[in-house]
C-alpha positions as CSV (number, residue, x, y, z in Angstrom):
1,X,115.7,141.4,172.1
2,X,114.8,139.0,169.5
3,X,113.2,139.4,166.8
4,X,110.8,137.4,164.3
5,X,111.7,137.0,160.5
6,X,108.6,136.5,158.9
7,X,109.4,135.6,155.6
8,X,111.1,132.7,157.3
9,X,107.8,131.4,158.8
10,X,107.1,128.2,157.5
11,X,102.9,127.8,157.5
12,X,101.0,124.2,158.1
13,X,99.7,124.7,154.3
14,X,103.3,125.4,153.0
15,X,104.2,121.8,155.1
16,X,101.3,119.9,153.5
17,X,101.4,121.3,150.0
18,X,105.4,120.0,150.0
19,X,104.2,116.4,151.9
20,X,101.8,116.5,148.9
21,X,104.8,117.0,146.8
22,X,107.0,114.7,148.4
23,X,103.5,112.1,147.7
24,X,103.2,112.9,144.5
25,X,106.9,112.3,143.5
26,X,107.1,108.9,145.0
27,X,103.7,108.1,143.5
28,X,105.1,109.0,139.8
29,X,108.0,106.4,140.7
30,X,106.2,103.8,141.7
31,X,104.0,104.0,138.5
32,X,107.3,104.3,136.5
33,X,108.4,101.1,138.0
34,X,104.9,99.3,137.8
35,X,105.2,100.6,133.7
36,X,108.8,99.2,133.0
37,X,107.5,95.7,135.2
38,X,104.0,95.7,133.1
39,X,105.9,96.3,130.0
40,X,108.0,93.2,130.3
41,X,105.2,91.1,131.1
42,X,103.3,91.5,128.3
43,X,106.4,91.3,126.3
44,X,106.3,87.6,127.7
45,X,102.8,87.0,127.3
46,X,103.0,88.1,123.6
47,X,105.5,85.5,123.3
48,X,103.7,82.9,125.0
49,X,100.3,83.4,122.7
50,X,102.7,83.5,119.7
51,X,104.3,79.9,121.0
52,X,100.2,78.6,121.8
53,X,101.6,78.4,125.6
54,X,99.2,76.6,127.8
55,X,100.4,79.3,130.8
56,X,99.3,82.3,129.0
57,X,97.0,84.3,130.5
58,X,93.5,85.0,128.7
59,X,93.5,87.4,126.1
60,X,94.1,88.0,122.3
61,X,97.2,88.9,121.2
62,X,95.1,91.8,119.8
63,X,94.2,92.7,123.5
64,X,97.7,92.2,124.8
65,X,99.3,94.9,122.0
66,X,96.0,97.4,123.0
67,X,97.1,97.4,126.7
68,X,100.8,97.6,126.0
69,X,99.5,100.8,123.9
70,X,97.7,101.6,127.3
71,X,100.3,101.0,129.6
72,X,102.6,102.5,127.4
73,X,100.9,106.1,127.7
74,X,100.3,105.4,131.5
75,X,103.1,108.2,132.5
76,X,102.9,112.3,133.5
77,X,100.0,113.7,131.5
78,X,97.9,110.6,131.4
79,X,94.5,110.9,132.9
80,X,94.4,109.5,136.7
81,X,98.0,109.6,136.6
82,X,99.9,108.6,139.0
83,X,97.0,107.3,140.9
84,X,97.4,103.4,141.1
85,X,93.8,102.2,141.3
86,X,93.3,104.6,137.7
87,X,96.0,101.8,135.5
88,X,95.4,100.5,132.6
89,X,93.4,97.1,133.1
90,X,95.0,93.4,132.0
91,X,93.3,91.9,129.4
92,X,90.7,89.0,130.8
């Protein structure tokens, strides 16, 4: 006779809340990778307003340093976070 372990039952909530996990997770690493990208960016668009480069993209270096504040405190804890279409907005 066999027999049923119940506290080995494994629910369709219990699989969606850990696929909502698993989501989550690679969510937080994409934002992590879009951050350290974003961050180097502006690092070169700082540069190219300070050299009056005729590719840089609008904005005032002002702007630039206030999303790089943004962007910087785009991580766990942040509001929207890791939600993509909640980043912090380029300067226009």
């Amino acid at each position: 006779m066999s027999y049923i372990k119940w506290d080995m039952l494994i629910t369709q909530e219990m699989k969606q809340a850990e696929l909502k996990k698993v989501i989550e997770a690679s969510n937080v690493i994409a934002e992590e990778a879009w951050r350290s990208g974003e961050m180097t960016f502006i690092a070169e668009q700082l540069i190219g307003i300070e050299d009056d480069d005729p590719d840089a993209l609008p904005g005032t270096d002002r702007e630039w340093r206030d999303y790089r504040i943004q962007v910087r405190a785009w991580k766990e804890g942040a509001e929207g976070f890791p939600e993509a279409e909640n980043r912090p907005v380029r300067p226009s």
